[in-house]
C-alpha positions as CSV (number, residue, x, y, z in Angstrom):
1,X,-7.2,30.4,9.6
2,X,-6.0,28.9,12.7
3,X,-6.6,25.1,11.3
4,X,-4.0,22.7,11.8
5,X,-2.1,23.0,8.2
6,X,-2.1,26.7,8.5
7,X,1.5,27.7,7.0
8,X,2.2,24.5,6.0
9,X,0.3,24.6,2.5
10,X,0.8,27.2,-0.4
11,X,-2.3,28.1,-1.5
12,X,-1.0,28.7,-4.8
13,X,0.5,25.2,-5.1
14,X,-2.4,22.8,-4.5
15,X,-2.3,19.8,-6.1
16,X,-5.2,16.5,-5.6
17,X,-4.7,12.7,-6.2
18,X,-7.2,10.1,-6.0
19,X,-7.2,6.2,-6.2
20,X,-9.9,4.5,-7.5
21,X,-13.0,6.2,-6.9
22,X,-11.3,9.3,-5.0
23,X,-9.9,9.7,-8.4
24,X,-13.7,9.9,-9.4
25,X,-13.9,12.5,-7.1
26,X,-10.8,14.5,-7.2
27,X,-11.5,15.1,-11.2
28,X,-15.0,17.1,-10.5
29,X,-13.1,19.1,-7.6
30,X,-10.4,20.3,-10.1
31,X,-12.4,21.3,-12.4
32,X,-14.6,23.5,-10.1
33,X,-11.5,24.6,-7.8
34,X,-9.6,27.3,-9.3
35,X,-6.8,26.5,-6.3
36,X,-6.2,22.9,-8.2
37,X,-2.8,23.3,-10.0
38,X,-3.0,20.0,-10.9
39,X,-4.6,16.1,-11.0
40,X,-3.3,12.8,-10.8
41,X,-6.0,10.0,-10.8
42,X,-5.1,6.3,-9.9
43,X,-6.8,3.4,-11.3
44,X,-9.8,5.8,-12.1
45,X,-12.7,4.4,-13.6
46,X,-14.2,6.5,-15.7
47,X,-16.1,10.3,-15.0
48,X,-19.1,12.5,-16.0
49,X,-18.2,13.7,-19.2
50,X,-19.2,17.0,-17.9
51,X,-16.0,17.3,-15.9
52,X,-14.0,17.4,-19.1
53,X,-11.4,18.8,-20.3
54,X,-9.9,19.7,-16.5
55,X,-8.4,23.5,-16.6
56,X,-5.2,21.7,-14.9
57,X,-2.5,19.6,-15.9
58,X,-3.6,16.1,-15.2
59,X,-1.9,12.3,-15.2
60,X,-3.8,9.5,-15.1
61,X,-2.0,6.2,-14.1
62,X,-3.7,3.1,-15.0
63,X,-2.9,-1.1,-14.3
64,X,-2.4,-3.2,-17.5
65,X,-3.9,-5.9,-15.1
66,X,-6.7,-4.1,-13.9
67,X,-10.2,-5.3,-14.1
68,X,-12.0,-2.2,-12.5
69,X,-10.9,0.5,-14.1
70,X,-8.9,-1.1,-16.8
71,X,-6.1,1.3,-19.0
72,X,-8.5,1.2,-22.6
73,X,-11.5,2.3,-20.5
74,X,-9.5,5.0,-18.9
75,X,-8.0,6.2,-21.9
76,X,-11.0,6.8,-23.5
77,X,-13.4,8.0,-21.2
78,X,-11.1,10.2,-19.4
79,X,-7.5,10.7,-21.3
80,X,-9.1,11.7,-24.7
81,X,-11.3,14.4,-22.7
82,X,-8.2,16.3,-21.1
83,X,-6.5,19.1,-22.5
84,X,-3.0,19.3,-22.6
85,X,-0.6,18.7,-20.8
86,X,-1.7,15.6,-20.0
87,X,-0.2,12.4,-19.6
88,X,-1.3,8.5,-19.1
89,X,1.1,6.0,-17.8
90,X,0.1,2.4,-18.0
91,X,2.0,-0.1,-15.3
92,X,2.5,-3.5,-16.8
93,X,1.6,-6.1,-14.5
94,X,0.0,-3.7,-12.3
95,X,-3.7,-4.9,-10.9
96,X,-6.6,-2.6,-9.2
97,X,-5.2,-3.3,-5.8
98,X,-1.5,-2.9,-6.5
99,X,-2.1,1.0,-6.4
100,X,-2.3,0.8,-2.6
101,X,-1.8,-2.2,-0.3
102,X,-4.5,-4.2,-0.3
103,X,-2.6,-7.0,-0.2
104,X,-3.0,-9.4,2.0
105,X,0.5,-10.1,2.6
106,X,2.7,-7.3,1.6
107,X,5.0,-9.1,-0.4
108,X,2.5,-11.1,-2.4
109,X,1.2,-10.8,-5.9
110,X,-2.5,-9.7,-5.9
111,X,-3.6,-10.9,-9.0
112,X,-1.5,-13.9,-10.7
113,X,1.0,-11.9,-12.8
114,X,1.5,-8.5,-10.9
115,X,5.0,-8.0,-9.7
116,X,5.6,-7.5,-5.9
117,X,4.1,-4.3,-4.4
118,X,7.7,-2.5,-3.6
119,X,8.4,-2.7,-7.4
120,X,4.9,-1.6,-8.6
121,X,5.0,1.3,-5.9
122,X,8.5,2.5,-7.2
123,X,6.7,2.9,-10.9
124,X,3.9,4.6,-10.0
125,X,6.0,6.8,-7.4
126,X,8.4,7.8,-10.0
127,X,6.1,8.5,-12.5
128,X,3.4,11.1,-9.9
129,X,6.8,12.8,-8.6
130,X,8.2,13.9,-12.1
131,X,4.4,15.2,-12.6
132,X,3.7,17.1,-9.5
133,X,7.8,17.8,-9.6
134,X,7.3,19.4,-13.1
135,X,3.7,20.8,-13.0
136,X,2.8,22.0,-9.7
137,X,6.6,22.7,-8.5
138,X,7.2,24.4,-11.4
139,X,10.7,22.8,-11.8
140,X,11.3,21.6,-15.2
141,X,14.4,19.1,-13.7
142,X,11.8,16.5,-13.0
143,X,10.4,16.6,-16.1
144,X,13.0,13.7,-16.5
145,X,11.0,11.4,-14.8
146,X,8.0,11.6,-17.1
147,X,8.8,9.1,-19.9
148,X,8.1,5.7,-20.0
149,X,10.6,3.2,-18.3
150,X,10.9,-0.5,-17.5
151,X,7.4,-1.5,-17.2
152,X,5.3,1.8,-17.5
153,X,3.9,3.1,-21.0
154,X,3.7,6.2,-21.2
155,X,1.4,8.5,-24.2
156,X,2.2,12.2,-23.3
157,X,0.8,15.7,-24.8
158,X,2.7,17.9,-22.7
């Protein structure tokens, strides 16, 4: 009460995302946080087993390039563990890095391959806003934005 955000968050519309190993963290805090409404991990590693299946709706979004937390570890360590509805796009050409800007040059490739960051960005963005659109919004519209596109894969168990 009093705190800086007061009014500006819904308490019943509370939603975490993690890159990397914030993902590795967000995952144990939904499970235990009944005010979660729903996860989205980035480039996530892997996590405790324990933490499995999450009580929310969940999307992981993985790099086909990535070497630290690469889409086939992912998949099975965390995606096979969640309940429905979840969801795991894959971003071809898509490296660790590319999730956030790393770069050192904003318009370079970070890994020989990846496509330029705006492009990459636009993937990921689209895919997290039909997810939090459709599952912490509630509004079934965006739902239209969870299927897989030009580069992004997408295996879905809504």
């Amino acid at each position: 009460p009093g705190g800086a955000f007061e009014g500006l968050v819904d308490p019943e519309r509370i939603g975490l995302v993690g890159f990397s190993a914030g993902g590795l963290t967000t995952i144990p805090i939904a499970w235990e946080d009944a005010r979660v409404k729903v996860e989205v991990a980035l480039a996530t590693p892997v996590t405790a087993p324990g933490f499995l299946p999450l009580p929310v709706p969940a999307l992981l979004v993985a790099g086909e390039l990535d070497t630290t937390a690469p889409p086939a570890v992912a998949e099975f360590f965390i995606y096979a563990g969640l309940a429905p509805p979840r969801f795991m796009a894959t971003v071809a050409s898509a490296a660790h890095s590319n999730f956030a800007t790393l770069c050192q040059t904003p318009y370079s490739d970070c890994v020989p391959g990846s496509e330029p960051l705006p492009v990459l960005h636009a993937r990921i963005r689209r895919m997290v806003r039909g997810f939090v659109g459709r599952y912490l919004a509630g509004d079934l519209r965006w739902a239209a934005l969870l299927v897989a596109t030009e580069g992004v894969s997408l295996q879905a168990d809504p």
